[in-house]
Backbone as a ProteinNet text record, in pm:
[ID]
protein_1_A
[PRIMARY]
XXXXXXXXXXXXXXXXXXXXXXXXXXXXXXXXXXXXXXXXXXXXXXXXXXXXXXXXXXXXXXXXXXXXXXX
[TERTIARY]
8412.6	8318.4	8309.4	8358.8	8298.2	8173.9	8085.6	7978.8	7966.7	7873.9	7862	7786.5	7758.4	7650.3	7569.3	7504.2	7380.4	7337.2	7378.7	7320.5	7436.6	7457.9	7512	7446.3	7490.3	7437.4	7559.7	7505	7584.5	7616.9	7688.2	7708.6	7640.8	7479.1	7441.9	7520.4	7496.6	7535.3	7635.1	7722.2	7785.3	7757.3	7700.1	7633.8	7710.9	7827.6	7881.8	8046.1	8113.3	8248.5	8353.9	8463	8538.6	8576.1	8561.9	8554.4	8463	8362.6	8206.5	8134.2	8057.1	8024.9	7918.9	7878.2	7702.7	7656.9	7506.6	7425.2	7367.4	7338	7247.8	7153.8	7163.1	7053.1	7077.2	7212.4	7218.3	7292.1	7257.5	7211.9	7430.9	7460.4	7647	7592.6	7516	7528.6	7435.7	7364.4	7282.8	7329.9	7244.4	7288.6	7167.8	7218.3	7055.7	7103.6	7006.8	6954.3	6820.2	6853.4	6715.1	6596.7	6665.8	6604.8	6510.2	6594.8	6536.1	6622.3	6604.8	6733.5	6748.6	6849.2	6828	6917.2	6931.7	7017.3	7101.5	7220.4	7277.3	7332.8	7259	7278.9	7393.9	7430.9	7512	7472	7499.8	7443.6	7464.4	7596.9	7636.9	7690.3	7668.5	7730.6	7878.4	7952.7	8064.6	8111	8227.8	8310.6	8326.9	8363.1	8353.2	8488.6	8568.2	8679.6	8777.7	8717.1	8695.7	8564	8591.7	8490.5	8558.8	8479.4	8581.3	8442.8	8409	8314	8315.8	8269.2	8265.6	8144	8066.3	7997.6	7985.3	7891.6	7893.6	7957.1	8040	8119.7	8024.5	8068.5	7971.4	8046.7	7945	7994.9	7890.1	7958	7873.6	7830	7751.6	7695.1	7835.9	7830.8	7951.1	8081.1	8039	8201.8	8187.5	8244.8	8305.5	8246.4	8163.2	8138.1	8170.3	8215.4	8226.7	8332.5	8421.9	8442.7	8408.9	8367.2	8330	8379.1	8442.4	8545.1	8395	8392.6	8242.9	8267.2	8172.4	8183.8	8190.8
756.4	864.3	905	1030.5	1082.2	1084.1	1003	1071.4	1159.1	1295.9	1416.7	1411.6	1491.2	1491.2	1624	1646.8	1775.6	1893.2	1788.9	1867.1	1892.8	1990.6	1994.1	1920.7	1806.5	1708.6	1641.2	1478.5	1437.5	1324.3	1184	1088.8	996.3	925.1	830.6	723.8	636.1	513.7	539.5	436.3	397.2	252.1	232.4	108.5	13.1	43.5	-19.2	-12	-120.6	-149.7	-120.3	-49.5	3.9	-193.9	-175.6	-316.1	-386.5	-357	-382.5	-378.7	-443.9	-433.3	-356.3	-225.4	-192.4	-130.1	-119.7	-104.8	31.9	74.6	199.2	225.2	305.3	258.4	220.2	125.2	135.4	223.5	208.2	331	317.5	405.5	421.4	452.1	577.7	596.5	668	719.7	763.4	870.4	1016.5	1102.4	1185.9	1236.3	1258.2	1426.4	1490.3	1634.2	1690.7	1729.4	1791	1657.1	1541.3	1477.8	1360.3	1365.4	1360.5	1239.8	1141.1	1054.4	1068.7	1071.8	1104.1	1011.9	937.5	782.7	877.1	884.9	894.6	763	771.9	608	666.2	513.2	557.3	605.1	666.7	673.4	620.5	513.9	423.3	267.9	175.7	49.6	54.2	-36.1	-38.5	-83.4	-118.3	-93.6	-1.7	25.1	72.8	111	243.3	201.2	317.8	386.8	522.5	530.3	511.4	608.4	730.2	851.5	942.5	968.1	899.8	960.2	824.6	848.8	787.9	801	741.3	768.8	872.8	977.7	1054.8	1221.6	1188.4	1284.5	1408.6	1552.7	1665.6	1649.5	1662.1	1696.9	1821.8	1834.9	2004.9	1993	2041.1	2050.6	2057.4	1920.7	1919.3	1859	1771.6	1717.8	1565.1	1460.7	1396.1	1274.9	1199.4	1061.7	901.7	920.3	800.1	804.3	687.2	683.1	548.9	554.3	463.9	413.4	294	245.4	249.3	250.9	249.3	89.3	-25.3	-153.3	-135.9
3865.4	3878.2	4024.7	4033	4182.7	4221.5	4322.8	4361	4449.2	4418.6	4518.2	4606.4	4749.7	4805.6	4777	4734.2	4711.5	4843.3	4950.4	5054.5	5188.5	5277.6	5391.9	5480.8	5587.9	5619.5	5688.7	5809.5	5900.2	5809.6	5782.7	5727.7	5881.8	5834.5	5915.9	5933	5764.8	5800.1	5645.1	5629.8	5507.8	5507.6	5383.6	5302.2	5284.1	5151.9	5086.9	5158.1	5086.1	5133.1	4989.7	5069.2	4939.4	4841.1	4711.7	4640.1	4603.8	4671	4647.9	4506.1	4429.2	4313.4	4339.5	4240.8	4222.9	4145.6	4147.7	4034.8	4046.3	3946.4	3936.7	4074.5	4137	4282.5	4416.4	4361.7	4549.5	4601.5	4728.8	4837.7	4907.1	4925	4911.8	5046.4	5066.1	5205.3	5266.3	5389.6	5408	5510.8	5444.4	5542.7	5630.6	5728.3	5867.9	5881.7	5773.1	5803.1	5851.9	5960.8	6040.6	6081	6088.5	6121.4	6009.9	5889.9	5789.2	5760.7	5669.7	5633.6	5475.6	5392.6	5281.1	5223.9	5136.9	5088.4	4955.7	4951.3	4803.7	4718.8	4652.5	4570.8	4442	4379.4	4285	4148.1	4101.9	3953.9	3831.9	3862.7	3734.8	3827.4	3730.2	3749.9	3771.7	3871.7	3915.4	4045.4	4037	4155.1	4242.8	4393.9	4503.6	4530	4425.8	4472.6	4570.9	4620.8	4731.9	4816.2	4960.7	5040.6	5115.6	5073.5	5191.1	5271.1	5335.2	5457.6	5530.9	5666.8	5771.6	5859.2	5903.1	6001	6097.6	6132.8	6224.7	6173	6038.8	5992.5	5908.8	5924.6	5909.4	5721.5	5673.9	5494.8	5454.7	5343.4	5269.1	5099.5	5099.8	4952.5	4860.1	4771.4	4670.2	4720.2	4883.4	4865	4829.5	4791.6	4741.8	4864.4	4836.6	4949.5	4898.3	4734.3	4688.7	4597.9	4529.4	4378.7	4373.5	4214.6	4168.5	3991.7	4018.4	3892.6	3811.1	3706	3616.8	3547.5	3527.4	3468.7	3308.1
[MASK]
+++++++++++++++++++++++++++++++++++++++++++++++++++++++++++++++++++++++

């Protein structure tokens, strides 16, 4: 499952490590708009098995910050 980001925004921090197991909820990565911090968590159980973002990196409403193998 791809997860999307909703919003145009910087990539703060990245959470998780590509291989990583997780659950409904946790937090993949956190991104800093206007000063704001906003967490995109996953939306299904699974494996970690794509990150395309990096720290510091500018992303846009609808691109692509995770995949995730589904359990």
């Amino acid at each position: 499952m791809e997860v999307r980001t909703e919003i145009t925004a910087n990539v703060w921090q990245v959470r998780v490590e590509v291989g990583e197991q997780v659950e409904v909820g946790t937090e993949l990565v956190v991104l800093e708009s206007m000063k704001m911090e906003i967490p995109v968590e996953s939306p299904v159980a699974g494996t970690v098995s794509e990150l395309r973002v990096q720290p510091d990196q500018q992303i846009h409403e609808g691109d692509v910050v995770a995949v995730i193998d589904e359990a």
